[in-house]
TORDO-44604 format. One record per residue: chain; x, y, z of N, C-alpha, C, O, CB in turn. Coordinates in pm, whole numbers. Glycine has a CB too. Layout:
<nodes>
+-------+--------+--------+--------+--------+--------+--------+--------+--------+--------+--------+--------+--------+--------+--------+--------+
: chain :   n.xx :   n.yy :   n.zz :  ca.xx :  ca.yy :  ca.zz :   c.xx :   c.yy :   c.zz :   o.xx :   o.yy :   o.zz :  cb.xx :  cb.yy :  cb.zz :
+-------+--------+--------+--------+--------+--------+--------+--------+--------+--------+--------+--------+--------+--------+--------+--------+
:     A :      X :      Y :      Z :      X :      Y :      Z :      X :      Y :      Z :      X :      Y :      Z :      X :      Y :      Z :
...
+-------+--------+--------+--------+--------+--------+--------+--------+--------+--------+--------+--------+--------+--------+--------+--------+
</nodes>
This chain:
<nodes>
+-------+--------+--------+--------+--------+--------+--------+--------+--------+--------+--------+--------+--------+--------+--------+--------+
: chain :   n.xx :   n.yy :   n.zz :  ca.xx :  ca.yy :  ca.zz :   c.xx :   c.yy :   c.zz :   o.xx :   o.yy :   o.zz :  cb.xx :  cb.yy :  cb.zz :
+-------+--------+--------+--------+--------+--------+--------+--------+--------+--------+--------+--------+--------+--------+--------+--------+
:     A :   3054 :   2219 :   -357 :   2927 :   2270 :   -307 :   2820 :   2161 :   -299 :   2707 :   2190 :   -261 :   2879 :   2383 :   -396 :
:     A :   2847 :   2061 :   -327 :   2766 :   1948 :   -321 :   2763 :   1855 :   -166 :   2682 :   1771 :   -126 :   2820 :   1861 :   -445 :
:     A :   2888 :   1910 :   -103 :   2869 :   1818 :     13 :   2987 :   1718 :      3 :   3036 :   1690 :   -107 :   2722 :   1741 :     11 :
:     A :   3041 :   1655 :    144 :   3136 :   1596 :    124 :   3128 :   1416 :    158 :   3180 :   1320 :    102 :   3228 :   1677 :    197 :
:     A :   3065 :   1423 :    239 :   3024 :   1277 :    233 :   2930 :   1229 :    174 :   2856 :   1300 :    106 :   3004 :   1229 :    330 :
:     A :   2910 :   1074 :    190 :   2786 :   1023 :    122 :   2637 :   1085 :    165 :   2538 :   1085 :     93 :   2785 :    870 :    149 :
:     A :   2646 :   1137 :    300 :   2535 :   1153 :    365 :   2538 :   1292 :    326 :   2467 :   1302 :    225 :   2529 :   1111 :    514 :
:     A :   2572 :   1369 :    349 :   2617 :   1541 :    294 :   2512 :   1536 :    140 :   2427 :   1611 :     93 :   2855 :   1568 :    243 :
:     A :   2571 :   1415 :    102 :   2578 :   1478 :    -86 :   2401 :   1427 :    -78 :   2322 :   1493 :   -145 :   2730 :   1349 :   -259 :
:     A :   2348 :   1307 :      7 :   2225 :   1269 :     12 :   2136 :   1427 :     35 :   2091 :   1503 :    -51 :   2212 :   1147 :    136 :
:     A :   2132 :   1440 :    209 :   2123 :   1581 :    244 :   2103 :   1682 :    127 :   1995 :   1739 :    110 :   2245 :   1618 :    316 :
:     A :   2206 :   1700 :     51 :   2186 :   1807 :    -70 :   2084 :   1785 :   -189 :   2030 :   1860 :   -270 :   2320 :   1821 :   -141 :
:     A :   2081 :   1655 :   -166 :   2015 :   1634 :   -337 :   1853 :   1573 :   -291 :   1768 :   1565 :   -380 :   2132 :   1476 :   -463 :
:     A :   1809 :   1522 :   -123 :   1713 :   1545 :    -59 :   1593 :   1691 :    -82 :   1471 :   1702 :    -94 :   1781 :   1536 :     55 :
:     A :   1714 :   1789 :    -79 :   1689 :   1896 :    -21 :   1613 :   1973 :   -202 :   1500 :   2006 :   -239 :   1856 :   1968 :     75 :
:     A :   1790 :   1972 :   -285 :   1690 :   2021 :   -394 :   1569 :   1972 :   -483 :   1505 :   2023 :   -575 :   1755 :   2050 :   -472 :
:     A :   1565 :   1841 :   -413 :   1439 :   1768 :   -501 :   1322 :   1818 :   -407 :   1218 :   1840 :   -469 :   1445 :   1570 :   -514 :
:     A :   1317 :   1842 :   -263 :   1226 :   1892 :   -251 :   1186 :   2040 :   -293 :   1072 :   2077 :   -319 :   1219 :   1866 :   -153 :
:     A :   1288 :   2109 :   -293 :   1291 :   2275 :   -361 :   1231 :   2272 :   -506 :   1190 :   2378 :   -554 :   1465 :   2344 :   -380 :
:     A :   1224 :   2176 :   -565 :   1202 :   2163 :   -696 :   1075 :   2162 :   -725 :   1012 :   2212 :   -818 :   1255 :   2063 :   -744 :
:     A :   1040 :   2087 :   -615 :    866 :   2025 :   -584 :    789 :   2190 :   -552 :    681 :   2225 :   -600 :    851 :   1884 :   -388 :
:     A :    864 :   2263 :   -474 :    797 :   2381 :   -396 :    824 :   2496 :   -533 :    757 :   2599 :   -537 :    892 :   2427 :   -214 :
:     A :    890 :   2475 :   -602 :    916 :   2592 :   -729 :    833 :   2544 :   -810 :    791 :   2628 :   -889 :   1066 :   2610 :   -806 :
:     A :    789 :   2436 :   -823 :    678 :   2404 :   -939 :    566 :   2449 :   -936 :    510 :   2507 :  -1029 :    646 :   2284 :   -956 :
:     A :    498 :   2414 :   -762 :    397 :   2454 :   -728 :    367 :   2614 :   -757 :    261 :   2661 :   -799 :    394 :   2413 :   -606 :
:     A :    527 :   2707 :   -712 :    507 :   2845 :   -716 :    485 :   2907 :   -856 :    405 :   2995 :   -889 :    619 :   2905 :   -654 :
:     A :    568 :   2844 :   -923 :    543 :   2868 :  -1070 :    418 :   2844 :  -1132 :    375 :   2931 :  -1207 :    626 :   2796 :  -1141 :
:     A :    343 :   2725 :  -1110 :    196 :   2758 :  -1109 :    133 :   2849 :  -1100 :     60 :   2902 :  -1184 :    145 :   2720 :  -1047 :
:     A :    168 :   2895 :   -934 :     65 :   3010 :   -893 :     94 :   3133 :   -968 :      2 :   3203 :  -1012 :     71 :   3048 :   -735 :
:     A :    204 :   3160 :   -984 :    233 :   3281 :  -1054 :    252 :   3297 :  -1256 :    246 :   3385 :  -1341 :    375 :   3316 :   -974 :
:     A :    271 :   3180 :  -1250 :    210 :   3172 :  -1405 :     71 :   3126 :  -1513 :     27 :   3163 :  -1622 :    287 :   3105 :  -1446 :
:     A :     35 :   3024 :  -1407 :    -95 :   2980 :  -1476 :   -254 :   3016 :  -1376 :   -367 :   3012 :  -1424 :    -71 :   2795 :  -1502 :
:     A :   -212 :   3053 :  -1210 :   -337 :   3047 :  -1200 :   -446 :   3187 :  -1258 :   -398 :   3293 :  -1298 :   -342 :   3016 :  -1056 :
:     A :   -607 :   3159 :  -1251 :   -643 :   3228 :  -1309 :   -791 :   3284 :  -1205 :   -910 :   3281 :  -1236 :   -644 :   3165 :  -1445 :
:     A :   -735 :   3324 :  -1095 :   -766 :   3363 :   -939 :   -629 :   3353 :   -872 :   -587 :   3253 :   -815 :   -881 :   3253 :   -856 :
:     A :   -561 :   3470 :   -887 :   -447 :   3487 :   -862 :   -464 :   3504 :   -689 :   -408 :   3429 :   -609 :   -386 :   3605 :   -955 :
:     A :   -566 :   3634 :   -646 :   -547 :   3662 :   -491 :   -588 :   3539 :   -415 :   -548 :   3528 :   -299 :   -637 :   3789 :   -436 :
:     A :   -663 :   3446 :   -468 :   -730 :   3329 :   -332 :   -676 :   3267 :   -399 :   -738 :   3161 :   -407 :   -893 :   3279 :   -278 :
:     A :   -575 :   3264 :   -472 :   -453 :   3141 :   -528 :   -364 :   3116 :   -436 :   -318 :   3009 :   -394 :   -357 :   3179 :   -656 :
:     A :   -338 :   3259 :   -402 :   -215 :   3312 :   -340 :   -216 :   3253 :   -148 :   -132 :   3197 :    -77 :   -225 :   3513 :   -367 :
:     A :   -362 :   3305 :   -125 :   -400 :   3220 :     13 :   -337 :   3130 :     34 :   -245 :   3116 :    114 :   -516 :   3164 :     28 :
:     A :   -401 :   3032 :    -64 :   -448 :   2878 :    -33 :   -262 :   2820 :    -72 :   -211 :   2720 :    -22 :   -621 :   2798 :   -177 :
:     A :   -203 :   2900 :   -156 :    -44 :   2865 :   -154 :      1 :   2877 :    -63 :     57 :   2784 :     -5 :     40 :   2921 :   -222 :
:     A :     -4 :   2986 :    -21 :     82 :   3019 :    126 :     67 :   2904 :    229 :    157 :   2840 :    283 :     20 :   3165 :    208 :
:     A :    -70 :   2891 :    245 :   -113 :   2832 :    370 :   -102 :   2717 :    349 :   -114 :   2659 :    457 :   -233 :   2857 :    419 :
:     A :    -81 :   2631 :    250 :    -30 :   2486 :    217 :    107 :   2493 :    202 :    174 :   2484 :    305 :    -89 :   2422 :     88 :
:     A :    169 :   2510 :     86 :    267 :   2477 :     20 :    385 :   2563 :    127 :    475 :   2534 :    206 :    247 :   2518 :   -148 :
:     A :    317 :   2685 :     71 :    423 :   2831 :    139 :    460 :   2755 :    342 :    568 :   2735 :    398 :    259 :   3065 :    146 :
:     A :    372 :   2744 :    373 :    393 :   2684 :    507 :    470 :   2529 :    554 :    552 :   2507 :    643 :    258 :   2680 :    550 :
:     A :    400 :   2428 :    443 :    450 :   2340 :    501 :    618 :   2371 :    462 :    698 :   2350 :    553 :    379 :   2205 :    461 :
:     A :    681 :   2429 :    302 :    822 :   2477 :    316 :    837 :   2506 :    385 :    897 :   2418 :    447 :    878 :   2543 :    265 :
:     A :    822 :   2629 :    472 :    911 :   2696 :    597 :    868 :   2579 :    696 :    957 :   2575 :    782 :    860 :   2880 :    659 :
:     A :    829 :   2540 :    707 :    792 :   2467 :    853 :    894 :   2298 :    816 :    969 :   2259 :    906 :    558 :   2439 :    876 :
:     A :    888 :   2251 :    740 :    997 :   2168 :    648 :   1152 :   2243 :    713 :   1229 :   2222 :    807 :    966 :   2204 :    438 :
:     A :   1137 :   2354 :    581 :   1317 :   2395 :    654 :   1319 :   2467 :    747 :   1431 :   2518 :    753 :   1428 :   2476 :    570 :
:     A :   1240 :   2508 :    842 :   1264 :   2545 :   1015 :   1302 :   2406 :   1115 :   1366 :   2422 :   1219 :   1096 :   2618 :   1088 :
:     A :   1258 :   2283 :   1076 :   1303 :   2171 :   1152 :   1440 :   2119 :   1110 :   1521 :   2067 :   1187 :   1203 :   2065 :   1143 :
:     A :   1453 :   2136 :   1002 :   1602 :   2083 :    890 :   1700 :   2183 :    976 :   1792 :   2144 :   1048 :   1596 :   2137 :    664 :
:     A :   1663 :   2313 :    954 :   1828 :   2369 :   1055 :   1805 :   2376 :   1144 :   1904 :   2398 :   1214 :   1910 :   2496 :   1049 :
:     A :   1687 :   2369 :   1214 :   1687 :   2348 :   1372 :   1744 :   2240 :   1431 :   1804 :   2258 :   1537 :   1563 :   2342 :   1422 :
:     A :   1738 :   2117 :   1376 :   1814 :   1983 :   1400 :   2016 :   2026 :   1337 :   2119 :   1968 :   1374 :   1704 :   1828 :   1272 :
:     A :   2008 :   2091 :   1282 :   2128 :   2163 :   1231 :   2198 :   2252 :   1329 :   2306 :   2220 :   1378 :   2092 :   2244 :   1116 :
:     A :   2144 :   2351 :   1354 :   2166 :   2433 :   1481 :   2205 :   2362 :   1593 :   2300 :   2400 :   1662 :   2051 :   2502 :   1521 :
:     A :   2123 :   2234 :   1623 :   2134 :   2170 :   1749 :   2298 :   2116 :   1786 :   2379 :   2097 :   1877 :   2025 :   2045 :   1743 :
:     A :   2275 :   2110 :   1637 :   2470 :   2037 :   1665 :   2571 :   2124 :   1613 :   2680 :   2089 :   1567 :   2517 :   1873 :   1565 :
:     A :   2524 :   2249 :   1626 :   2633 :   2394 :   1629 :   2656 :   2443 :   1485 :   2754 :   2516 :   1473 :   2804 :   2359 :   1697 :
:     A :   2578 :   2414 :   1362 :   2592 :   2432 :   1268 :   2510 :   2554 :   1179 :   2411 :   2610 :   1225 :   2586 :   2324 :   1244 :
:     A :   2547 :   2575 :   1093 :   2476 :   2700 :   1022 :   2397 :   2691 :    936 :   2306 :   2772 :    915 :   2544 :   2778 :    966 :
:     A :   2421 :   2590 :    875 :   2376 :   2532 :    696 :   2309 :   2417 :    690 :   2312 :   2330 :    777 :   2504 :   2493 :    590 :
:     A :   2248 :   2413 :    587 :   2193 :   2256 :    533 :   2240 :   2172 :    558 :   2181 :   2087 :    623 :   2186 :   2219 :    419 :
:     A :   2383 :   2154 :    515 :   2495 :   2083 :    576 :   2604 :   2111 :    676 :   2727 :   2098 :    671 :   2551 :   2053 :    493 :
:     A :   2530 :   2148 :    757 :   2645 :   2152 :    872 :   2689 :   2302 :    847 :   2617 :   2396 :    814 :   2786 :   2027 :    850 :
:     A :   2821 :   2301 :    869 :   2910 :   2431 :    867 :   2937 :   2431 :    701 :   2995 :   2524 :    645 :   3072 :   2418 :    974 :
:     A :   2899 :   2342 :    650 :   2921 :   2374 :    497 :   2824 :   2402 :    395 :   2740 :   2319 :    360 :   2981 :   2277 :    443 :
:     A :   2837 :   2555 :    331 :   2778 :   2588 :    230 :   2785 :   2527 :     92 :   2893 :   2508 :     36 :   2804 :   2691 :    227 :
:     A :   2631 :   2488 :     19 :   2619 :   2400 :    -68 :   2511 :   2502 :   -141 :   2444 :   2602 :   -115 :   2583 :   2245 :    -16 :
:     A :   2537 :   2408 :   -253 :   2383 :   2447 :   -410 :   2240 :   2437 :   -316 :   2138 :   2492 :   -356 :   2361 :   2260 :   -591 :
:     A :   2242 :   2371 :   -201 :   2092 :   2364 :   -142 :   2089 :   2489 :   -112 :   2025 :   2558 :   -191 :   2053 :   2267 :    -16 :
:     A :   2156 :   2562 :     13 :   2173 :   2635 :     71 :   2144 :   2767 :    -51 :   2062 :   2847 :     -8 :   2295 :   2602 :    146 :
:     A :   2196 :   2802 :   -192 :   2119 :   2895 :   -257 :   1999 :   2894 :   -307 :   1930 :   2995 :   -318 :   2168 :   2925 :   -334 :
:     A :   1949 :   2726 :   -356 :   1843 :   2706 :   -379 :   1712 :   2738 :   -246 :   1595 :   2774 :   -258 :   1865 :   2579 :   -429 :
:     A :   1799 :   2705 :   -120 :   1684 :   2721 :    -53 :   1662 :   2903 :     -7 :   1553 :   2946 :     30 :   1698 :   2611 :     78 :
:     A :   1762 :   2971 :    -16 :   1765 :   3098 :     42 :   1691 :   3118 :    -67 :   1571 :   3114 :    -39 :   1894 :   3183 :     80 :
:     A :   1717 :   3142 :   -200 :   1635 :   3181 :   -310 :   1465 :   3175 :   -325 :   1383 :   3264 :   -349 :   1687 :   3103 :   -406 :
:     A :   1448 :   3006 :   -295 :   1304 :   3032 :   -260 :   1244 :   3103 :   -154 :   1128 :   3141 :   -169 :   1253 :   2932 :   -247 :
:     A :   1313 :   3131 :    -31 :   1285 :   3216 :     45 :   1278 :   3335 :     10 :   1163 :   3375 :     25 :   1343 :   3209 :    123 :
:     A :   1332 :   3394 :    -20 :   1327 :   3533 :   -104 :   1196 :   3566 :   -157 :   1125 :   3663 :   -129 :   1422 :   3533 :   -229 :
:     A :   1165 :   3432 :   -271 :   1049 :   3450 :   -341 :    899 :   3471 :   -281 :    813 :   3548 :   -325 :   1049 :   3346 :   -414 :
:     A :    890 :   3377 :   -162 :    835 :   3401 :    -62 :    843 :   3512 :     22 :    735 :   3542 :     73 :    852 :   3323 :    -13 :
:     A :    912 :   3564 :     43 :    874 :   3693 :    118 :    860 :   3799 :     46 :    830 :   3904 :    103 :    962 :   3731 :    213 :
:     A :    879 :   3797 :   -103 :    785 :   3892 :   -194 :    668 :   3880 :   -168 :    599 :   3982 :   -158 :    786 :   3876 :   -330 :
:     A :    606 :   3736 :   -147 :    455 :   3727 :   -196 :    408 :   3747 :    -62 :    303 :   3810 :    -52 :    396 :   3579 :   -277 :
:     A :    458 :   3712 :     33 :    460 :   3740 :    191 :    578 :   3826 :    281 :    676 :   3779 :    339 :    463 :   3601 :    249 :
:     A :    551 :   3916 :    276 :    695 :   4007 :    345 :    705 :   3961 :    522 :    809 :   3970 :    588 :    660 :   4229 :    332 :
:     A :    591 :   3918 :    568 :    602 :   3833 :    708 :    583 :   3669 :    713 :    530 :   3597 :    798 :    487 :   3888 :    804 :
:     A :    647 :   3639 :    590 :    633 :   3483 :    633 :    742 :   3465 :    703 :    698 :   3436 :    815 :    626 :   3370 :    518 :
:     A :    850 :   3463 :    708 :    961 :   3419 :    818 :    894 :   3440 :    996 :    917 :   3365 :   1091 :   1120 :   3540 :    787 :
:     A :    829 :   3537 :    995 :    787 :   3572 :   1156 :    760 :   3472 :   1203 :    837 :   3468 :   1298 :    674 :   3659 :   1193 :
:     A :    707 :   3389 :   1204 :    686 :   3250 :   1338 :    776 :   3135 :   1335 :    779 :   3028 :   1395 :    533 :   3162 :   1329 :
:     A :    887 :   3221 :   1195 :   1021 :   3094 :   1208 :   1167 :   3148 :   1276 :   1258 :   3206 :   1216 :   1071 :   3033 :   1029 :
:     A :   1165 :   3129 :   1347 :   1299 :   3226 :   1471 :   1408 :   3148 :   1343 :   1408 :   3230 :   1250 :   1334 :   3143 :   1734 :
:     A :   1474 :   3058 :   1313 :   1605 :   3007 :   1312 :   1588 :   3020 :   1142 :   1675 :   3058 :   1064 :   1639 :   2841 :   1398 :
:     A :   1455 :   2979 :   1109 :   1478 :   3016 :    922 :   1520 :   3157 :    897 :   1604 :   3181 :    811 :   1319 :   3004 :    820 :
:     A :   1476 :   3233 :    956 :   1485 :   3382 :    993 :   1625 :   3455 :    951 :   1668 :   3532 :    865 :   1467 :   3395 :   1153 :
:     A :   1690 :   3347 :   1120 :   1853 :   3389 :   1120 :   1910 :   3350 :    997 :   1989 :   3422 :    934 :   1945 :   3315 :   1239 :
:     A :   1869 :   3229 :    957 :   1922 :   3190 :    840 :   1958 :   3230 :    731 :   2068 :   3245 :    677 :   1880 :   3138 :    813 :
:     A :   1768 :   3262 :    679 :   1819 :   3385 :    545 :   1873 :   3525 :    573 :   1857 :   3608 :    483 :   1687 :   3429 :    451 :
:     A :   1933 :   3563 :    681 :   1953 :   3693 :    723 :   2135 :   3583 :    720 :   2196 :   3594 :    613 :   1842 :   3782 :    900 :
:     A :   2201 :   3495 :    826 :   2326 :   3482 :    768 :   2370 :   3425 :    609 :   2485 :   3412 :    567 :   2381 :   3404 :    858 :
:     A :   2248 :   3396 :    542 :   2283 :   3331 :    386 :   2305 :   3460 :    334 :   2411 :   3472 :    274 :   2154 :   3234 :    292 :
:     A :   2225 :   3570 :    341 :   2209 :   3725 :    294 :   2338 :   3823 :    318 :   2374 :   3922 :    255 :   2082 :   3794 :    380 :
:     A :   2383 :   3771 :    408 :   2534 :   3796 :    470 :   2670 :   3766 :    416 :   2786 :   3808 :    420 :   2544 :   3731 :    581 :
:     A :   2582 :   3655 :    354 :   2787 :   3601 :    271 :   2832 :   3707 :    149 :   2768 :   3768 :     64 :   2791 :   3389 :    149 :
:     A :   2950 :   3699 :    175 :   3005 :   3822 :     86 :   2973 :   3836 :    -25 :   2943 :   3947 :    -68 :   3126 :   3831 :     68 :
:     A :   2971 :   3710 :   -108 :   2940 :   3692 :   -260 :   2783 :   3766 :   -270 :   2765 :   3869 :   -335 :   2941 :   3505 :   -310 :
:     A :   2691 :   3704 :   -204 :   2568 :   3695 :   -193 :   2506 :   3846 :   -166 :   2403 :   3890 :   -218 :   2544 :   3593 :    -89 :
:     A :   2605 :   3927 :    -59 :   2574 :   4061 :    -28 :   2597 :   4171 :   -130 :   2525 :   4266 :   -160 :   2643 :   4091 :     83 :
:     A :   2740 :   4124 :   -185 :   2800 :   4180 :   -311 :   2676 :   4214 :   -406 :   2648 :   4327 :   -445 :   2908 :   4068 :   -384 :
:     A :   2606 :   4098 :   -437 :   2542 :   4119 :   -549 :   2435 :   4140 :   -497 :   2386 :   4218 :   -578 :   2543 :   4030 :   -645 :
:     A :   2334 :   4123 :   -391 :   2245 :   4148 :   -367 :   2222 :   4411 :   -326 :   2125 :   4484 :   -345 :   2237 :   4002 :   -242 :
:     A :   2350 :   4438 :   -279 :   2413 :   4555 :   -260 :   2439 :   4643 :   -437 :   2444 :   4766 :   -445 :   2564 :   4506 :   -167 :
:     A :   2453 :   4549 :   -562 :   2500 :   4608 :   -676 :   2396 :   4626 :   -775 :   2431 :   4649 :   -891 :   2604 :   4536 :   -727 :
:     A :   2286 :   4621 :   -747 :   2183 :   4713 :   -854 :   2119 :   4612 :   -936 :   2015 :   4630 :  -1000 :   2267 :   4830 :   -965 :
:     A :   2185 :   4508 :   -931 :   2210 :   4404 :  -1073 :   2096 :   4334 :  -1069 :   2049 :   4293 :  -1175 :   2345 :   4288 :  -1076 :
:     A :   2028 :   4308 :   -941 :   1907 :   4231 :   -877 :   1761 :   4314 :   -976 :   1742 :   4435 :   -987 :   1904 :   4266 :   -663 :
:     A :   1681 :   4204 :  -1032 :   1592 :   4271 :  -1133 :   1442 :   4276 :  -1016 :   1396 :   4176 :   -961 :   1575 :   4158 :  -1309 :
:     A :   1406 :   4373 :  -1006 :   1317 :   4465 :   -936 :   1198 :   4370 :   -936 :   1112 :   4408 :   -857 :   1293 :   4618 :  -1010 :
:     A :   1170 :   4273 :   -992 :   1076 :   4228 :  -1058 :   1107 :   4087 :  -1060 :   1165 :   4078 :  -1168 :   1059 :   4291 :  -1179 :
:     A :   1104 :   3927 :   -991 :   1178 :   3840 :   -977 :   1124 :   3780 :  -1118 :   1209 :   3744 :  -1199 :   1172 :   3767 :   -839 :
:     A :    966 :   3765 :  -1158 :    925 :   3648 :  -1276 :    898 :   3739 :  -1394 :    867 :   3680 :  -1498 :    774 :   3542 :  -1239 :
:     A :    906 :   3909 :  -1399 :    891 :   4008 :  -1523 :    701 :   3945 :  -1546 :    642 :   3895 :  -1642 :   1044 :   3962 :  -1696 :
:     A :    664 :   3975 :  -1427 :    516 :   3989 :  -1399 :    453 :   4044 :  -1268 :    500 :   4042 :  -1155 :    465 :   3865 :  -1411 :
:     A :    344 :   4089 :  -1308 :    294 :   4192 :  -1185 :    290 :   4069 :  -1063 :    276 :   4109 :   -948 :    107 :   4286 :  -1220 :
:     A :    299 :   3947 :  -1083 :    267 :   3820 :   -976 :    419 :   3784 :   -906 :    510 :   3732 :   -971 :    196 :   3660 :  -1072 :
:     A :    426 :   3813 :   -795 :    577 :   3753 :   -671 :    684 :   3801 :   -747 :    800 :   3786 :   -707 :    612 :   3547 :   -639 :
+-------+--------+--------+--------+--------+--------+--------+--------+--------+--------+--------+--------+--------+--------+--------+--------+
</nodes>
C-alpha cells in the first residue's frame, strides 16, 4: 500500500506529509479554538480550500492519464488518509466537494471499495468523528 516505485512511494509519503499538515490545522480548530463558528470560516476558506483545491489538481493530473488514485490505478495509505480527511470535511461542510467535479467522484469511488463500504454500511462508524459537539 505504499506504492511501487521510487516515484509511487515519493507520491505517497508527499501526500501524507501534507495530510498531516491539514489534520493538525483541523485538530486545532476543533480542539483548541475558542471562537469555534468564525474559526470554522476562516478554516474552511484557507486551509479547508486550499486541501481540496491541492487534491482536485493531484487526481486531475491522475485522471488525465486514465487513473483513479493517488497513485495511479493503485490503492495506497494516502488514498485512506486522504478520503478520511475528506469525510471530516464534509461534516464541518456537507457542500464542500461541490465546485470539485473529480474530488467528488473520488470520494464517492474510495466510498465504494468493498472493504471501505463494508464498514462504512456496519453500524461500527462512531456517530460522532472527535466525541465532541465540534466536526
Amino acid at each position: 500500500m505504499n506504492g511501487k516505485s521510487d516515484e509511487d512511494k515519493f507520491r505517497v509519503d508527499s501526500t501524507m506529509d501534507y495530510a498531516e499538515e491539514v489534520r493538525t490545522a483541523y485538530y486545532k480548530l476543533i480542539y483548541q479554538s475558542q471562537n469555534y463558528e468564525a474559526d470554522l470560516i476562516k478554516y474552511l476558506e484557507k486551509t479547508g480550500k486550499e486541501f481540496a483545491n491541492r487534491m482536485e489538481l493531484l487526481l486531475a493530473e491522475q485522471e488525465d492519464k486514465g487513473a483513479n488514485y493517488i497513485v495511479g490505478e493503485q490503492f495506497t495509505i494516502a488514498d485512506c488518509v486522504v478520503w478520511e480527511l475528506l469525510d471530516l470535511h464534509i461534516i464541518l461542510d456537507p457542500d464542500y466537494l461541490g465546485s470539485h467535479p473529480t474530488l467528488k467522484a473520488y470520494y464517492s469511488r474510495v466510498q465504494m471499495r468493498p472493504n471501505i463500504a463494508k464498514y462504512l454500511a456496519s453500524g461500527k462508524r462512531p456517530a460522532k468523528s472527535n466525541n465532541v459537539d465540534r466536526g
